[in-house]
C-alpha positions in Angstrom: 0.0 0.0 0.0 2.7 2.4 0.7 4.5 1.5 -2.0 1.3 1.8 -4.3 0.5 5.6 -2.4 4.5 6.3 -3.4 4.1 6.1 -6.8 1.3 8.2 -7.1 2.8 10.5 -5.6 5.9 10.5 -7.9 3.3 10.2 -10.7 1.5 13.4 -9.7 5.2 15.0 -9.3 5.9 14.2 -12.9 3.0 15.2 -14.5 2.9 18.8 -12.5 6.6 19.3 -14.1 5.0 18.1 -17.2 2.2 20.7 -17.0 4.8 23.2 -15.7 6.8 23.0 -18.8 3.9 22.7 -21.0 2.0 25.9 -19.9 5.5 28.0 -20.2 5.6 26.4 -23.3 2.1 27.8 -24.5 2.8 31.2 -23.0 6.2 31.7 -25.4 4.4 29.8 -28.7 1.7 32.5 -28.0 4.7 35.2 -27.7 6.2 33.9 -30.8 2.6 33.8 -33.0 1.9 37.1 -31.7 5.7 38.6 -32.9 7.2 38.1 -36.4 7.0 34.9 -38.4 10.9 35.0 -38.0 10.7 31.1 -36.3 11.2 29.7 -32.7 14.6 30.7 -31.2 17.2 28.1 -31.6 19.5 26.4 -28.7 22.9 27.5 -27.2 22.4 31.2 -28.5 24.1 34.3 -27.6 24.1 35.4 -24.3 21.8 38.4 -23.9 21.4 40.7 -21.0 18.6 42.9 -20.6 17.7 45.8 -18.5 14.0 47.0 -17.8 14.0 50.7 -16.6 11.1 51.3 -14.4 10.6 47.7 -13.3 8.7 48.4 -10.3 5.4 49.6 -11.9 2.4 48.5 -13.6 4.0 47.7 -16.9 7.3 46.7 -15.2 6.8 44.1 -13.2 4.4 42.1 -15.8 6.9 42.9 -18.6 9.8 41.8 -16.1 8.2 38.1 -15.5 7.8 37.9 -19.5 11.5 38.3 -20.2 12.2 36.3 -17.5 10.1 33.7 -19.5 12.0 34.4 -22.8 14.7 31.8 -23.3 16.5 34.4 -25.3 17.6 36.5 -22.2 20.6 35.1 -20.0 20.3 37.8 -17.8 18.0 40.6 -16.3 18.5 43.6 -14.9 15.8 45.6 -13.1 15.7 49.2 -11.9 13.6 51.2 -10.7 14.1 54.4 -8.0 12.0 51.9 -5.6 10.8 48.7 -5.0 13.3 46.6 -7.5 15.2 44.6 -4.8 11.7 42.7 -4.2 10.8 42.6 -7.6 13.9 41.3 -8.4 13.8 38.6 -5.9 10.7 37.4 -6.5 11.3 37.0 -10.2 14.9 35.0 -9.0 12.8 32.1 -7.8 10.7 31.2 -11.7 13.0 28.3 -12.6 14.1 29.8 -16.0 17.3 30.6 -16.9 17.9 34.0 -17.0 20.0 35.1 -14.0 17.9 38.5 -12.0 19.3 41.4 -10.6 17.4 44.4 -9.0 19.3 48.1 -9.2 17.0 51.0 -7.2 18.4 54.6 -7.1 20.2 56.5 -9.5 23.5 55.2 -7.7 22.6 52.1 -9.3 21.5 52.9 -12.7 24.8 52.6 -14.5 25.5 49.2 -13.2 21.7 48.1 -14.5 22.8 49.0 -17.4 26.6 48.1 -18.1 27.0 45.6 -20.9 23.1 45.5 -21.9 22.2 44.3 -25.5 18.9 45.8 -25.3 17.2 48.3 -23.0 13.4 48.7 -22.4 11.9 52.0 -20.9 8.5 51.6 -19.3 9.3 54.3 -16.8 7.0 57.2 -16.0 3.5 58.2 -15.2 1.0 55.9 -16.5 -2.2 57.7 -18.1 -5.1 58.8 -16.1 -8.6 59.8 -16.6 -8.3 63.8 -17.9 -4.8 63.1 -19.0 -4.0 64.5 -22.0 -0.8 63.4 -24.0 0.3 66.7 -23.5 -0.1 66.2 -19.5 2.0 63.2 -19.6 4.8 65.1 -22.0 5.2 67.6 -18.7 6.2 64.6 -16.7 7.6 61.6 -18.4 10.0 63.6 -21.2 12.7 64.6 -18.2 12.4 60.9 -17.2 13.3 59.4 -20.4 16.2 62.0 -20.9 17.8 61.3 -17.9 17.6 57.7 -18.1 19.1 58.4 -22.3 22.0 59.9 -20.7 23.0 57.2 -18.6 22.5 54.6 -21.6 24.6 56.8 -23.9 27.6 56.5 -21.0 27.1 53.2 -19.7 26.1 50.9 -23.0 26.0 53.2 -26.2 25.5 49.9 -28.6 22.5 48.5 -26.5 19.2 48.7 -28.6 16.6 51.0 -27.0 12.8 50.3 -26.8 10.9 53.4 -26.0 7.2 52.8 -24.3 7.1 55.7 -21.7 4.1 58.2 -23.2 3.8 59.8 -25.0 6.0 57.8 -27.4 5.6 60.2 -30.3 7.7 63.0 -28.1 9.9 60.8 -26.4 11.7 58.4 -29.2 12.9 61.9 -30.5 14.2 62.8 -27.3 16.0 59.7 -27.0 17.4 61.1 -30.3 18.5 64.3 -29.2 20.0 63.1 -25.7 22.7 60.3 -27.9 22.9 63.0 -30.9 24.5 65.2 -28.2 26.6 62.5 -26.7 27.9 61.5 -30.2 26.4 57.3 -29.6 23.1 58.2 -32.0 22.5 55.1 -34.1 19.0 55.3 -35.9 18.7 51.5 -36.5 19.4 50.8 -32.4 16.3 53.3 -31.3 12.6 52.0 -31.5 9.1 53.5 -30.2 7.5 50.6 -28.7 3.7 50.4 -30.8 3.0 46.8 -30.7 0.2 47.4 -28.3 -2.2 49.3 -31.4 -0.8 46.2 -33.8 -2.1 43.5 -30.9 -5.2 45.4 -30.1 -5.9 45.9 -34.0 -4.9 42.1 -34.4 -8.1 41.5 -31.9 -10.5 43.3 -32.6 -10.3 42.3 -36.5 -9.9 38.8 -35.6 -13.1 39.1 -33.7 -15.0 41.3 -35.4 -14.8 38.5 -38.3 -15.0 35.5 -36.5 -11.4 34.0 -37.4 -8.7 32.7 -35.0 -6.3 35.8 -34.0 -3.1 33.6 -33.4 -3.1 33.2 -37.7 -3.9 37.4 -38.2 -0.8 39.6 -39.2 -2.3 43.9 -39.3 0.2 46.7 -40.2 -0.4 49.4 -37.8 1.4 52.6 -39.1 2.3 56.5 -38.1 2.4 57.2 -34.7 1.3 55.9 -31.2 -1.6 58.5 -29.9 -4.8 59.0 -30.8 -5.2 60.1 -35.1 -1.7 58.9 -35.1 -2.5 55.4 -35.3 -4.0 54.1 -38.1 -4.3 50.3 -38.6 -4.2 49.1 -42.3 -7.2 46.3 -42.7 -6.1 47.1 -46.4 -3.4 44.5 -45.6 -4.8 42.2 -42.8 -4.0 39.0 -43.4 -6.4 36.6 -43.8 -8.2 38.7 -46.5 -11.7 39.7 -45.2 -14.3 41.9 -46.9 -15.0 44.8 -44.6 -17.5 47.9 -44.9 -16.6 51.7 -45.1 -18.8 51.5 -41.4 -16.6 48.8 -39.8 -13.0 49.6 -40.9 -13.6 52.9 -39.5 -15.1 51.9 -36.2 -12.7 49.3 -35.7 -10.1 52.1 -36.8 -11.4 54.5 -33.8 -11.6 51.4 -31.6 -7.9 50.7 -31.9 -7.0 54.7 -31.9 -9.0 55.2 -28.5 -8.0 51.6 -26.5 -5.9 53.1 -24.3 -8.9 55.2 -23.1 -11.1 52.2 -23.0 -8.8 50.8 -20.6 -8.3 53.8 -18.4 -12.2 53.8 -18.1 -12.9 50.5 -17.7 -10.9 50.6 -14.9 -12.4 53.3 -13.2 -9.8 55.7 -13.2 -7.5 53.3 -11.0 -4.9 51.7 -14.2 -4.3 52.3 -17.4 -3.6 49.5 -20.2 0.0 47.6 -17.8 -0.5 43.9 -18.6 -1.2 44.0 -22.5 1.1 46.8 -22.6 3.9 44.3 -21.2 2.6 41.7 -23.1 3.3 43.7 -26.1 6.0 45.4 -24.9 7.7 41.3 -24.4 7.2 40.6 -28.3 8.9 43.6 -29.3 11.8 42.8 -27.0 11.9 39.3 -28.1 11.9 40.7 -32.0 14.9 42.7 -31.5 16.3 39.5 -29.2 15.9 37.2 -32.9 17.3 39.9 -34.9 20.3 40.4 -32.6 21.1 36.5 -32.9 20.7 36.2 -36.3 17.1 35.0 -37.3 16.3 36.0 -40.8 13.2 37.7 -41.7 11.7 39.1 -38.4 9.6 42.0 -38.9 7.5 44.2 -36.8 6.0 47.5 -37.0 7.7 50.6 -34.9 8.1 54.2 -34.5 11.8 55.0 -35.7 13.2 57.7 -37.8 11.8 57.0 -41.0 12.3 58.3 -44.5 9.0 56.7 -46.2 6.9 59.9 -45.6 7.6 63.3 -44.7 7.2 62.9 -41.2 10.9 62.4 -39.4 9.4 59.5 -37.0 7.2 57.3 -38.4 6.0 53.8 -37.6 5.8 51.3 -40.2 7.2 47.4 -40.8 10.7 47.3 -39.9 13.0 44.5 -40.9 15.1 43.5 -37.8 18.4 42.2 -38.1 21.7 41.5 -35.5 22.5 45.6 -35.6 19.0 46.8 -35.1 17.2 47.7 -38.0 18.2 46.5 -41.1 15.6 47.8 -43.3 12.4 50.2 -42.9 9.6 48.7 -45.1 7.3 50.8 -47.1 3.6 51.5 -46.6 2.4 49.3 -49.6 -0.5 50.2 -51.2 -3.4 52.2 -49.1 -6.9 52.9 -49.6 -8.4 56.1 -50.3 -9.5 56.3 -46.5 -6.0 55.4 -45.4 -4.6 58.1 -47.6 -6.5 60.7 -45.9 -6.2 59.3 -42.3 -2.3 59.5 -43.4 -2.5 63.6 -44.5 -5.1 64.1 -40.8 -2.3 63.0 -38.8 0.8 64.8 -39.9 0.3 67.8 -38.8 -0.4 66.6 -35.0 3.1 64.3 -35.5 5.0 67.0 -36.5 3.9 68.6 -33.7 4.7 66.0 -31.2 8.2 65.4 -32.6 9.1 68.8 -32.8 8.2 68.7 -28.7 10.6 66.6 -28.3 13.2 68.1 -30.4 13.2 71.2 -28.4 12.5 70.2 -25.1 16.0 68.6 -25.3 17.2 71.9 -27.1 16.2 74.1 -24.4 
């Protein structure tokens, strides 16, 4: 009997590891359907350290378990000004192999980020109800600048994901801080807009009735409000649309950061699929850096396929960053003029961010 009650228990051992590994399993195939088509990451790669700046927060700590997930990262640092120690230690104990550190204070910030391959800012204010992107400007720009200044110093050649708000202003203050410092690279510095390609993936997916995990949806121009504008021109699998749903599902996408904020009364703003999108960027660059061929995914960088300096569009990722920016392809009439409404209020936005490092 005991022996009988021993190997159930050894039975029930194995198939919780077995579940274990299966359910991690899931949670990257889903990361890897939901990123480019660029394949599943090989064995015995590269090792890759990388840093999450602002890792005590609502997008930070969710964003911090997913690369600690990622069997692409070897190790990760965390800072925050607060809070990372804990962070850091919980994270230690997920039996994956990336090795976790925690950095708080500025005092630690350069050794966060010494020998980084890729860096990802989620630090800042999150949006609140009232909050214009404006409002958020005010706060988050001197964060991202000052955090710029220590990357420039302490590991020029890492690749830089921008998702601190509003990212239209603050990828070209990233810009300005390493022009000054003399480490600019264009093809190392991305505006994180993932988050309008997931949410447009969804709501297309179900507003047609077809599985999401097999939809791929260009999302181009910026990452606020007009600024985004999905192109169901493209979607793939082909579905007929009307005039009346490819612009409410166009509005839908532009304004889901604001359905979040409401939806949670004021208290959040959009962390966990912000992180969630935030982790297939990251794992993008990741398979570009190693060497995976054709992995492509839409973000804001300085772009010269329109008029506008910064522009997000398909991006061909490659083991120096960006390897090649992709084209728009060919639009609709109602994507051509959603293109001409937002240039003005880009412009804008960049030019914000220009001179509020000028100053």
């Amino acid at each position: 009997m005991a022996r009988a009650l021993s190997f159930t228990a050894g039975q029930l051992f194995l198939r919780q590891q077995a579940m274990h590994v299966v359910c991690w399993r899931q949670i990257h195939r889903c990361m890897s359907q939901g990123s480019s088509r660029g394949g599943s990451p090989g064995k015995g790669g590269p090792k890759r350290k990388v840093a999450v700046l602002g890792a005590a927060g609502g997008i930070g700590q969710p964003l911090g378990l997913l690369m600690k997930l990622s069997p692409l990262v070897t190790d990760l640092a965390l800072f925050d000004i607060a809070g990372t120690p804990g962070v850091a230690c919980d994270l230690s104990h997920v039996n994956t192999q990336a090795k976790v550190e925690g950095f708080a204070g500025d005092g630690e910030l350069g050794k966060a980020l010494t020998g980084c391959d890729l860096v990802i800012i989620p630090a800042g204010v999150p949006r609140k109800p009232g909050m214009t992107r404006d409002d958020l400007f005010k706060i988050n720009a001197g964060i991202v600048k000052n955090l710029c200044k220590a990357i420039a110093e302490h590991c020029p050649k890492a690749l830089v994901n921008i998702i601190s708000n509003p990212v239209n202003s603050t990828v070209p203050i990233a810009a300005e801080v390493f022009k000054q410092a003399g480490t600019y690279d264009k093809a190392k510095l991305f505006g994180v807009t993932t988050l309008d390609v997931v949410r447009a993936r969804t709501f297309y997916a179900a507003k047609k009735g077809i599985p999401v995990e097999g939809v791929d949806l260009p999302v181009v121009g910026g990452h606020a409000g007009i600024t985004i504008l999905p192109l169901f021109s493209q979607a793939t699998p082909k579905m007929d649309m009307t005039e009346k749903e490819i612009d409410t599902l166009t509005k839908r996408t532009q304004d889901g950061g604001t359905e979040v904020v409401q939806a949670k009364a004021g208290k959040g703003s959009a962390t966990l699929s912000m992180a969630y999108a935030g982790a297939l960027f990251a794992e993008a660059c990741l398979k570009g850096l190693n060497g995976q061929k054709n992995v492509i995914e839409c973000s804001y960088v300085e772009s010269t396929i329109t008029d506008i300096p910064f522009f997000s569009s398909k991006v061909r990722l490659g083991p120096k960053g960006i390897a090649e920016v992709l084209g728009l392809g060919k639009l609709t009439a109602y994507e051509k003029k959603a293109l001409d409404d937002m240039a003005k209020e880009l412009k804008a936005s960049i030019r914000n961010g220009i001179e509020f490092v000028k100053k």
